[in-house]
C-alpha positions in Angstrom: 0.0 0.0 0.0 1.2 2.9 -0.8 1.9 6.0 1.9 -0.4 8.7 2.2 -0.9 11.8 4.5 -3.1 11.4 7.2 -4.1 14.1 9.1 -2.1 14.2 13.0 -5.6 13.5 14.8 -5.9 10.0 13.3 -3.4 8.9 15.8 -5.4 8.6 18.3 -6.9 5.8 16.7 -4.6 3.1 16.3 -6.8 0.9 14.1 -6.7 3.5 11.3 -2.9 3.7 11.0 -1.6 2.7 7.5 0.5 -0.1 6.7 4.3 0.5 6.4 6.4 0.6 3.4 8.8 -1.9 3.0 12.1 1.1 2.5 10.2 3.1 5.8 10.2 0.1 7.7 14.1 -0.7 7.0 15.1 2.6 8.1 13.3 2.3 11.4 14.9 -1.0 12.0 18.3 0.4 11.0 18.3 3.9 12.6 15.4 4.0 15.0 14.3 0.8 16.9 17.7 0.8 18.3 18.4 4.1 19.6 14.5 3.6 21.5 15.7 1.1 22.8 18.8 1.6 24.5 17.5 5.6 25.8 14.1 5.2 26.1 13.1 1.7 27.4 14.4 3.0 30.6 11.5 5.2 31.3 9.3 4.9 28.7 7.9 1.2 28.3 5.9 -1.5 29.8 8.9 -2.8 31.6 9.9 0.8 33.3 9.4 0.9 37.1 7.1 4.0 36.4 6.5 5.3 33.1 7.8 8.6 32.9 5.1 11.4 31.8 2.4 8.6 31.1 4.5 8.5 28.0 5.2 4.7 26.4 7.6 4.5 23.4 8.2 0.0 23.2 5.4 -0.4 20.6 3.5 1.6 17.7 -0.3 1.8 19.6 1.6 3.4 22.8 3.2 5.5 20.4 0.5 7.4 19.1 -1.5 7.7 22.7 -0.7 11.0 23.6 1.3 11.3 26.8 0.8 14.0 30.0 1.9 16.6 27.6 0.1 15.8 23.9 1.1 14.4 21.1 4.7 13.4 20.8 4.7 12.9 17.2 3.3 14.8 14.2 3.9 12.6 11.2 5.9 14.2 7.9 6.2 17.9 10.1 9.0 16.7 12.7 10.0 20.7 14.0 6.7 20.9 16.1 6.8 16.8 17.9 7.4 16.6 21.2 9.8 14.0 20.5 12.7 16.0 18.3 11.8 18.7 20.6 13.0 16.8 24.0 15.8 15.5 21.8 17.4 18.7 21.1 17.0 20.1 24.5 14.1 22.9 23.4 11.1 24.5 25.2 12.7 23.0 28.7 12.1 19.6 27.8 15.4 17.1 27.6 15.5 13.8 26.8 17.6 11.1 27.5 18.1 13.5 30.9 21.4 11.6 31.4 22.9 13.8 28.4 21.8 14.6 24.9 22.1 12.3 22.3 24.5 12.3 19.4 23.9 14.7 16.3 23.2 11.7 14.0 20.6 9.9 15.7 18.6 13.2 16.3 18.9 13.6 12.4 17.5 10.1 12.1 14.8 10.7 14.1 13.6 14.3 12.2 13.7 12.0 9.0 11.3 9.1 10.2 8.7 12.0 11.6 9.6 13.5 8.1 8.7 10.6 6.4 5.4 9.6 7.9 6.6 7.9 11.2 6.4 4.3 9.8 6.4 2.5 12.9 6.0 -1.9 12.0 5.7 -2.7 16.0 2.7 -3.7 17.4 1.2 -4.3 20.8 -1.2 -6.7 21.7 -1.8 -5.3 25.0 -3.2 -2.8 26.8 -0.7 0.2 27.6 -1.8 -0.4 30.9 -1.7 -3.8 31.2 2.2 -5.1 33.0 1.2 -8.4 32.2 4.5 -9.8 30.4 4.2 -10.7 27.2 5.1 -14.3 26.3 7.6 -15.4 23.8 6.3 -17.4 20.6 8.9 -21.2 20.6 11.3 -20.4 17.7 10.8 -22.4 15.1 14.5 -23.7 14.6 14.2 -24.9 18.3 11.6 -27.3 17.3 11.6 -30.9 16.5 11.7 -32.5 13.0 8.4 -33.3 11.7 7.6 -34.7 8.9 4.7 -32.1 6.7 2.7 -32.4 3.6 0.7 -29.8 2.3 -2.7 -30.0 1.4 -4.0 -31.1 -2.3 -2.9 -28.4 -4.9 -4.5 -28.1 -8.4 -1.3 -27.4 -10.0 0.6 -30.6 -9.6 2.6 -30.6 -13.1 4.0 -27.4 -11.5 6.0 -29.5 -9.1 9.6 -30.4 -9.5 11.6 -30.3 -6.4 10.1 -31.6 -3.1 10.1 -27.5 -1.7 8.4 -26.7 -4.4 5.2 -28.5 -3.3 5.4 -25.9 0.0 5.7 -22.8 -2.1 3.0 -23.9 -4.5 0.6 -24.6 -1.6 1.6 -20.8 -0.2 0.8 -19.0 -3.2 -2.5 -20.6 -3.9 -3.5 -19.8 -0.5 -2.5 -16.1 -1.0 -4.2 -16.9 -4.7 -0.9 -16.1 -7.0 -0.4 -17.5 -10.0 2.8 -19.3 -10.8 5.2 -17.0 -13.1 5.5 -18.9 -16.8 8.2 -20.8 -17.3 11.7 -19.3 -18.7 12.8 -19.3 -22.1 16.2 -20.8 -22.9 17.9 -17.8 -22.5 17.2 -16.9 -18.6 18.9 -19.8 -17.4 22.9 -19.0 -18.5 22.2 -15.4 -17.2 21.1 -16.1 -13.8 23.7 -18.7 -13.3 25.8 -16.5 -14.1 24.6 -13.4 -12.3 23.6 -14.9 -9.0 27.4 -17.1 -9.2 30.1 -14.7 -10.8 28.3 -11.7 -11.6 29.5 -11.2 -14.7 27.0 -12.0 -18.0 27.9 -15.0 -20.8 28.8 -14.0 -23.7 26.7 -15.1 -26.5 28.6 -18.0 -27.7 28.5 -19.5 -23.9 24.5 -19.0 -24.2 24.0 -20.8 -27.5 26.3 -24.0 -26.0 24.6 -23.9 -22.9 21.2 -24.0 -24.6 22.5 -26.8 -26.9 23.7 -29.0 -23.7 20.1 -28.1 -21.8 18.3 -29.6 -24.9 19.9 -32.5 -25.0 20.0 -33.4 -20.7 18.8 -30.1 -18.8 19.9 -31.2 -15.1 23.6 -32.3 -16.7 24.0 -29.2 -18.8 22.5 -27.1 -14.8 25.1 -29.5 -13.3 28.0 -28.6 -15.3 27.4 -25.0 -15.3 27.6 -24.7 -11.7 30.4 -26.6 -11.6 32.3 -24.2 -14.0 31.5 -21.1 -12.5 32.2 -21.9 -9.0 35.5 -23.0 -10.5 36.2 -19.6 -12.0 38.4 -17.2 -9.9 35.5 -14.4 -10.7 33.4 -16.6 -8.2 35.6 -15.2 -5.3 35.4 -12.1 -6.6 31.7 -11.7 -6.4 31.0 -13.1 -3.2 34.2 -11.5 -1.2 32.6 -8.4 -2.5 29.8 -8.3 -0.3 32.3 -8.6 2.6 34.7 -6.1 1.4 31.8 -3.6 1.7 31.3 -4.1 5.2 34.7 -3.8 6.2 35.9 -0.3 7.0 39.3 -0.6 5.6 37.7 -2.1 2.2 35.2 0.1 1.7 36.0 3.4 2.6 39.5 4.3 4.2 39.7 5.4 7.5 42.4 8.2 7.4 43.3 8.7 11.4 44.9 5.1 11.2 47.9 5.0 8.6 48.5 1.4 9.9 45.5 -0.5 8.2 46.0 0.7 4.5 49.3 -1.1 3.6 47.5 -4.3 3.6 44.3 -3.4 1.9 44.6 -5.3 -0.9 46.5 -8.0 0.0 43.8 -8.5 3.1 41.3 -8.4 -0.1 42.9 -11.1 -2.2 43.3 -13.3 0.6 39.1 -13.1 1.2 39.0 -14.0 -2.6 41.1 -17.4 -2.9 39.9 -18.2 0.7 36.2 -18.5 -1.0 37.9 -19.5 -4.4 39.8 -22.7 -2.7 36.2 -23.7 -0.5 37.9 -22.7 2.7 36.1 -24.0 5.2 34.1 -21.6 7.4 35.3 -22.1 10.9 38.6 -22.1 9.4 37.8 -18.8 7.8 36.4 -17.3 10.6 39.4 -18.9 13.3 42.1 -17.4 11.0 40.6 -13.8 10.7 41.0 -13.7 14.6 43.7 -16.0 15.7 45.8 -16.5 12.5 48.8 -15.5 13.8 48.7 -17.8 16.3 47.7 -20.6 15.3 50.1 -23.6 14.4 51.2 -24.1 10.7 53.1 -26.5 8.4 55.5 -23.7 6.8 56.5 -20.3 6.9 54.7 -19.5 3.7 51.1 -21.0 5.3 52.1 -18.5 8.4 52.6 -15.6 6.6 49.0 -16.7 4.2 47.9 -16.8 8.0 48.6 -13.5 9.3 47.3 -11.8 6.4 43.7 -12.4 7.5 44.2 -11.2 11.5 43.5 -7.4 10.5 39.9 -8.5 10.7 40.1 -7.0 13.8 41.3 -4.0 13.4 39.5 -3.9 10.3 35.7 -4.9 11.2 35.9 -3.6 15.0 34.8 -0.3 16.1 38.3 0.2 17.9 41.3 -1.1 17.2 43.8 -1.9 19.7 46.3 0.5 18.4 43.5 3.4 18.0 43.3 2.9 22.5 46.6 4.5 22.4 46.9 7.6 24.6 48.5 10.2 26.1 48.6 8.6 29.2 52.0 6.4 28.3 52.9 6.9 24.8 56.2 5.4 25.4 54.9 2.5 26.9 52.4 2.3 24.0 55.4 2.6 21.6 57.6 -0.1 23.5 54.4 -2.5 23.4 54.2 -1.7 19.5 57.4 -2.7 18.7 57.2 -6.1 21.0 54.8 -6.5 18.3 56.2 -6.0 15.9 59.4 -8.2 16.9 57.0 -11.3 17.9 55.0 -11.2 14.1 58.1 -10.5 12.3 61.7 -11.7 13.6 63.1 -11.5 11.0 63.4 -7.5 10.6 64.4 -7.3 14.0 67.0 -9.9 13.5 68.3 -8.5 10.5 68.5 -5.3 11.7 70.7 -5.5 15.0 72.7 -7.8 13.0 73.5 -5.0 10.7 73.9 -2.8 14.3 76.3 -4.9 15.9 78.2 -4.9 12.5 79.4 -1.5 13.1 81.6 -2.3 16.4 83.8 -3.9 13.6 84.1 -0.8 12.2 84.4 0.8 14.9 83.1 1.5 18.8 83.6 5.0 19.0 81.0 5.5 15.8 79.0 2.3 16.9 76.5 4.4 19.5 75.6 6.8 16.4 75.0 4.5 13.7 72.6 2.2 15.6 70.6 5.3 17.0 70.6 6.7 12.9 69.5 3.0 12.4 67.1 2.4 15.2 65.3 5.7 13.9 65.1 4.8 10.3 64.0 1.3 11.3 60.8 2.9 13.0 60.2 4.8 9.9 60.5 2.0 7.8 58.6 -0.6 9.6 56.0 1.2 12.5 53.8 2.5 10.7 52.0 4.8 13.0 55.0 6.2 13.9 57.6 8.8 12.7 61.5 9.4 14.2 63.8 11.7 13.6 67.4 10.9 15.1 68.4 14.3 17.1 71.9 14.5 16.0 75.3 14.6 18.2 75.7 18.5 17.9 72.4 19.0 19.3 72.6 17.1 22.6 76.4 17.9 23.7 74.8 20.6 25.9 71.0 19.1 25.6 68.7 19.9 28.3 67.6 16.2 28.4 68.6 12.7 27.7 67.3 11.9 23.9 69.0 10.2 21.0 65.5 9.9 18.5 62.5 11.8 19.0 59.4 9.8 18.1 55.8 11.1 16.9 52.8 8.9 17.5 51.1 10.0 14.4 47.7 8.6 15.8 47.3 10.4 18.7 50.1 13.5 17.6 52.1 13.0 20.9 55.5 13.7 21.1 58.6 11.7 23.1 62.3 11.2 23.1 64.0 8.0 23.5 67.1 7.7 24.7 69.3 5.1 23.1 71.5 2.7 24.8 74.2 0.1 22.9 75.8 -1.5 25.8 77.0 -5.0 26.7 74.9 -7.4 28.9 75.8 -5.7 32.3 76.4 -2.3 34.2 73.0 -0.3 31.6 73.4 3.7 32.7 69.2 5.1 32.8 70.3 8.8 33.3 72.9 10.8 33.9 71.3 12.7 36.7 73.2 15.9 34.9 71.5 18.4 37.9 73.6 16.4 40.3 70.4 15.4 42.5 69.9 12.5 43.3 72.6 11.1 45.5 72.8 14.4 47.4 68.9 13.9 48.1 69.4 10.0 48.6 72.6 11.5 51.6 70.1 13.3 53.9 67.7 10.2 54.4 71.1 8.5 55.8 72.6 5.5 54.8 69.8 2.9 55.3 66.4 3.8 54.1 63.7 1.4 55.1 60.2 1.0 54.6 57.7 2.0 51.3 56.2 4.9 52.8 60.0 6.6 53.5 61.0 5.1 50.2 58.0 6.3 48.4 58.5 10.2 50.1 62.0 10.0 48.2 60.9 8.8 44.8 58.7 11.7 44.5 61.1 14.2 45.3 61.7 16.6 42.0 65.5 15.3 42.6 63.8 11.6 41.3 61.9 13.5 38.2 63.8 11.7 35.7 63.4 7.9 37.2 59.7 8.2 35.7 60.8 10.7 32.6 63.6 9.4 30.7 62.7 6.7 28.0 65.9 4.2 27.5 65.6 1.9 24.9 68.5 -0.3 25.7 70.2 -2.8 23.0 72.3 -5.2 24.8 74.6 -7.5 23.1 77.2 -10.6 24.1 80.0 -10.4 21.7 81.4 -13.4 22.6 78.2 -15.7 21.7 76.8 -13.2 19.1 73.5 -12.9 20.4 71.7 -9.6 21.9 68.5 -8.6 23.6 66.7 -5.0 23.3 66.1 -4.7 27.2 63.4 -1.5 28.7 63.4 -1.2 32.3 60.4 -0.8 34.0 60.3 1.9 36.2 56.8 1.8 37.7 57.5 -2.1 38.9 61.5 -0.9 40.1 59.4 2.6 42.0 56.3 0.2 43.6 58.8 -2.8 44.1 61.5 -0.9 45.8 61.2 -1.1 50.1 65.1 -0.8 50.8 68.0 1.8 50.1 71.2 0.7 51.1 74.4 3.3 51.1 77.1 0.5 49.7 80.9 0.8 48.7 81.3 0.8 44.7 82.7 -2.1 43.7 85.5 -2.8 41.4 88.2 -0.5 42.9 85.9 2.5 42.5 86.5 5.1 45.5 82.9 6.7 45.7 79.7 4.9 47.3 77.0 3.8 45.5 72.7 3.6 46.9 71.4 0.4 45.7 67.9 -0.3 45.8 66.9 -3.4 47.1 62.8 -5.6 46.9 61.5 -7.2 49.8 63.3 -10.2 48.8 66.1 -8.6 48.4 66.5 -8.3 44.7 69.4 -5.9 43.5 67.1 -3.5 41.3 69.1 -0.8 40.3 71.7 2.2 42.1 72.6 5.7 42.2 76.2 6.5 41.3 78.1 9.0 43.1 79.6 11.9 40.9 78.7 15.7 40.8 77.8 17.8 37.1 81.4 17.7 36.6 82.0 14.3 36.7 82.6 11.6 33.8 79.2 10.7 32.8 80.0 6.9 33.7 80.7 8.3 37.6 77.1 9.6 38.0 73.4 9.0 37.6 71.0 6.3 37.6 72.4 2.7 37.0 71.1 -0.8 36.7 72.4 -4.5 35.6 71.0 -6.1 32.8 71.7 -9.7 34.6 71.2 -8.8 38.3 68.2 -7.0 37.7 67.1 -9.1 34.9 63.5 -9.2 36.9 62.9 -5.3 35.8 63.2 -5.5 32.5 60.7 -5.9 29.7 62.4 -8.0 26.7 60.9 -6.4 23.5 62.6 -9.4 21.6 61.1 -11.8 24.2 64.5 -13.1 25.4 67.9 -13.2 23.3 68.3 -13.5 19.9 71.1 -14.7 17.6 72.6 -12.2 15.4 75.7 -12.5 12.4 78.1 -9.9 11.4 77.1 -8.6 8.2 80.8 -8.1 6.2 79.5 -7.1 3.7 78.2 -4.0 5.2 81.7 -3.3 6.5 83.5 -3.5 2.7 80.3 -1.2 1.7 81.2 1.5 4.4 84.8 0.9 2.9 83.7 1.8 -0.4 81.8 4.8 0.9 84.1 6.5 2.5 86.5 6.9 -0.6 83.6 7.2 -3.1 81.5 10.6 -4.5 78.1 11.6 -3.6 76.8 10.6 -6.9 77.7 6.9 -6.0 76.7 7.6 -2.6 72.8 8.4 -4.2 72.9 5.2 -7.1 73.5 2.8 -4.0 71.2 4.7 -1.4 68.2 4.1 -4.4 69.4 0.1 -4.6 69.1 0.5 -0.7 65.7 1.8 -1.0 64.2 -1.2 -3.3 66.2 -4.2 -1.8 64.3 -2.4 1.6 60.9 -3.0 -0.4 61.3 -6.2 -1.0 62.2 -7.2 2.2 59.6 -5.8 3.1 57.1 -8.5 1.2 59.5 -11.1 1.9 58.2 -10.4 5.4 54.8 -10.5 4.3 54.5 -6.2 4.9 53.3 -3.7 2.2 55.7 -0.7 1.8 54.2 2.3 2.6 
């Protein structure tokens, strides 16, 4: 039926309210049914405690009673309801009172009043009747019966077993079956409904010619070849690529999700393509990357599919970063990172610990230059930019790379640390503060409350300020760690200070910082401003304090010297610029194909 305007009194009347349209009645369901459900049930329907200003809003018949106040809605002339009235806060009436609704949903709500109200609930009850209504069994819950419909007086129509069920529906609703198809319609709707592509003539005429001589054969066969055809996938992963909000339309504030936009696309095609079976499809899009594989290749096909998440999900794991830790956010990235793909981390700190062949003095700067480009490279949400040696001779604080979160536009430095498994300097305590502070508590300091007083001190800023990325090697065995200590379990852990005697012939004393179980967790060096930077500051032990340290590479790792890298910085350093810019562009596509060989898109 089509929709027509009735005048506003006719509400009252719920018997004379017209039927409504099929498009009316999907947007309710889409945009309306919800949003009255979730802020309005509360206090407007049969299950509220009270119901707020006599007003119901669960059902179309309470709908259009008019509540304490008149009519809530005017059909097709939304500015004078009630309703859009109490949504937008006017004329002293607010509703939800907990706090306005979104823009959007109001919107939604001035376009169903604009377009008649269409409203497809019903209520068989009273509005003021709290008797609760009672479920009808669902029909898939049932037990399996055995029906037969009723004598039909189209028989011949018959040629599946369902169709005796639909034949018996539409003569009780009196339609008339639709004439048979002609030759043609057959090839087209195979293909249509399957590929979504149309046959070409020839394919028509040989299909016609196969139907004529065995029709359920020729059916058979054509099914069979298109659900063979890669353009099968194609049509069907279509309908999920619309739903997915990397797929369909890009969602700019997260950088990370469009590297693997098509490659997340093709592997939803052969999945459907290769009959993938769905629990695998769906187990894969979640957990791929952890679950167990035959080869490297299948592991990489695996982890291809586990940006469902991120894709499908309203929030993304990596969109809950804030400004609350952004180091700590950053740190937990790269773990990440490390865990899915070794193999650039690997390769990498190989390439680092390359350079004390070349040479230690120049070691520290290279791997900071390299730590910084790595980030670029291969963290996609994030941006460094190595500070440079003639900035921080006289810097104000400890950094060696400043980082950008480019989700969340927050800013940090990172101060880099190359040192063997051992004594790991945290900061340099330039000020000169905190042994002098550490001196007037005495030379034992006991108890968390006393040791918690301390820590808070401005002379202990930096124990919670300075981000040390540390990357710890063993020579000896070639293997190395990348090592952050965590200073909120080293401050709430810590319930002893002890004033101790450096060791190893050193002259000045030393505070150590002790657990309940008296766990060495790291120390304060004696040394004033003017001292050698390795006579001063905060200190800890990558193997006594092992216990307060977070292992981005999740324990140690093997690593190679890469020689050839050392014959190329040979080369450089006697070569022109021009050379110098022919190998950096060699540099920059062996990069990309790493890249893929690690299963990531370059960006």
């Amino acid at each position: 039926m089509r929709h027509s305007i009735t005048p506003p009194n006719t509400w009252a009347d719920p018997s004379r309210v017209w039927a409504s349209p099929p498009a009316d009645v999907a947007f309710f369901e889409t945009h309306i049914r919800s949003a009255l459900v979730w802020h309005c049930d509360e206090c407007h329907s049969r299950q509220s405690k009270s119901v707020k200003s006599g007003l119901r809003l669960d059902s179309r018949e309470a709908l259009h009673q008019n509540g304490d106040s008149g009519p809530v809605t005017i059909p097709n002339d939304p500015e004078p309801s009630l309703l859009i009235q109490s949504l937008k806060y006017q004329n002293d009436l607010e509703m939800p009172p907990s706090g306005q609704l979104p823009n959007h949903i109001i919107q939604a709500f001035e376009k169903w009043i604009a377009s008649g109200a269409s409203d497809p609930r019903t209520d068989s009850q009273p509005a003021n009747d709290d008797t609760p209504l009672k479920s009808e069994p669902h029909w898939s819950l049932q037990p399996l019966k055995s029906e037969s419909p009723s004598t039909m007086n189209k028989p011949e129509w018959i040629i599946q077993p369902i169709d005796r069920f639909i034949l018996a529906q539409m003569e009780e609703e009196t339609i008339e079956p639709s004439p048979d198809a002609n030759w043609y319609t057959p090839p087209r709707r195979l293909n249509f409904d399957l590929i979504g592509l149309p046959p070409t003539p020839a394919e028509i005429e040989a299909f016609i010619a196969d139907m004529m001589s065995d029709t359920e054969q020729a059916l058979s066969e054509k099914v069979d070849q298109l659900l063979a055809t890669p353009q099968f996938g194609e049509r069907w992963a279509r309908s999920l690529a619309r739903r997915s909000a990397l797929l369909g339309k890009q969602r700019q504030e997260s950088r990370h999700l469009a590297p693997s936009r098509q490659r997340y696309r093709n592997w939803i095609i052969e999945a459907i393509n290769r009959d993938l079976p769905y629990d695998e499809f769906i187990h894969q899009q979640i957990a791929g990357d952890l679950l167990p594989t035959a080869s490297n290749e299948a592991h990489q096909d695996q982890q291809i599919a586990t940006p469902f998440l991120a894709y499908w999900c309203p929030i993304s794991n990596f969109d809950r970063m804030t400004q609350t830790d952004p180091y700590k956010d950053f740190t937990a990235r790269l773990k990440l990172l490390a865990s899915k793909h070794p193999d650039l981390i690997t390769t990498t700190l190989s390439n680092i610990f390359t350079m004390r062949l070349i040479g230690n003095k120049t070691h520290g700067d290279l791997a900071e230059i390299a730590i910084a480009e790595f980030i670029n490279q291969y963290m996609y949400d994030f941006h460094s930019v190595h500070v440079g040696k003639d900035l921080y001779r006289a810097k104000s604080q400890e950094e060696d790379v400043k980082i950008i979160n480019e989700i969340i536009k927050a800013k940090f430095s990172v101060s880099l640390k190359a040192y063997g498994d051992g004594p790991l300097q945290l900061s340099t305590d330039k000020n000169f503060r905190m042994f002098p502070r550490l001196e007037q508590e005495g030379d034992n300091i006991i108890g968390r409350e006393t040791v918690e007083a301390v820590l808070d001190d401005l002379a202990f800023s930096d124990f919670r300020n300075i981000n040390v990325l540390s990357l710890i090697y063993n020579e000896k065995q070639q293997k190395c760690n990348i090592l952050v200590f965590d200073y909120h379990q080293a401050e709430s852990k810590t319930v002893q200070i002890r004033r101790e005697m450096s060791r190893r012939g050193r002259k000045h004393p030393v505070f150590r910082f002790y657990d309940k179980d008296d766990n060495y967790i790291c120390e304060v060096r004696y040394g004033d401003a003017a001292a050698n930077a390795l006579q001063r500051g905060l200190w800890t032990h990558t193997k006594n304090g092992l216990t307060y340290f977070n292992s981005i590479t999740n324990g140690w790792i093997d690593y190679s010297h890469n020689l050839v890298l050392v014959k190329l910085f040979s080369y450089a350093l006697v070569s022109l610029e021009s050379g110098h810019a022919d190998a950096l562009e060699k540099v920059k596509e062996d990069i990309v194909r790493f890249k893929k060989l690690s299963g990531m898109q370059s960006h």
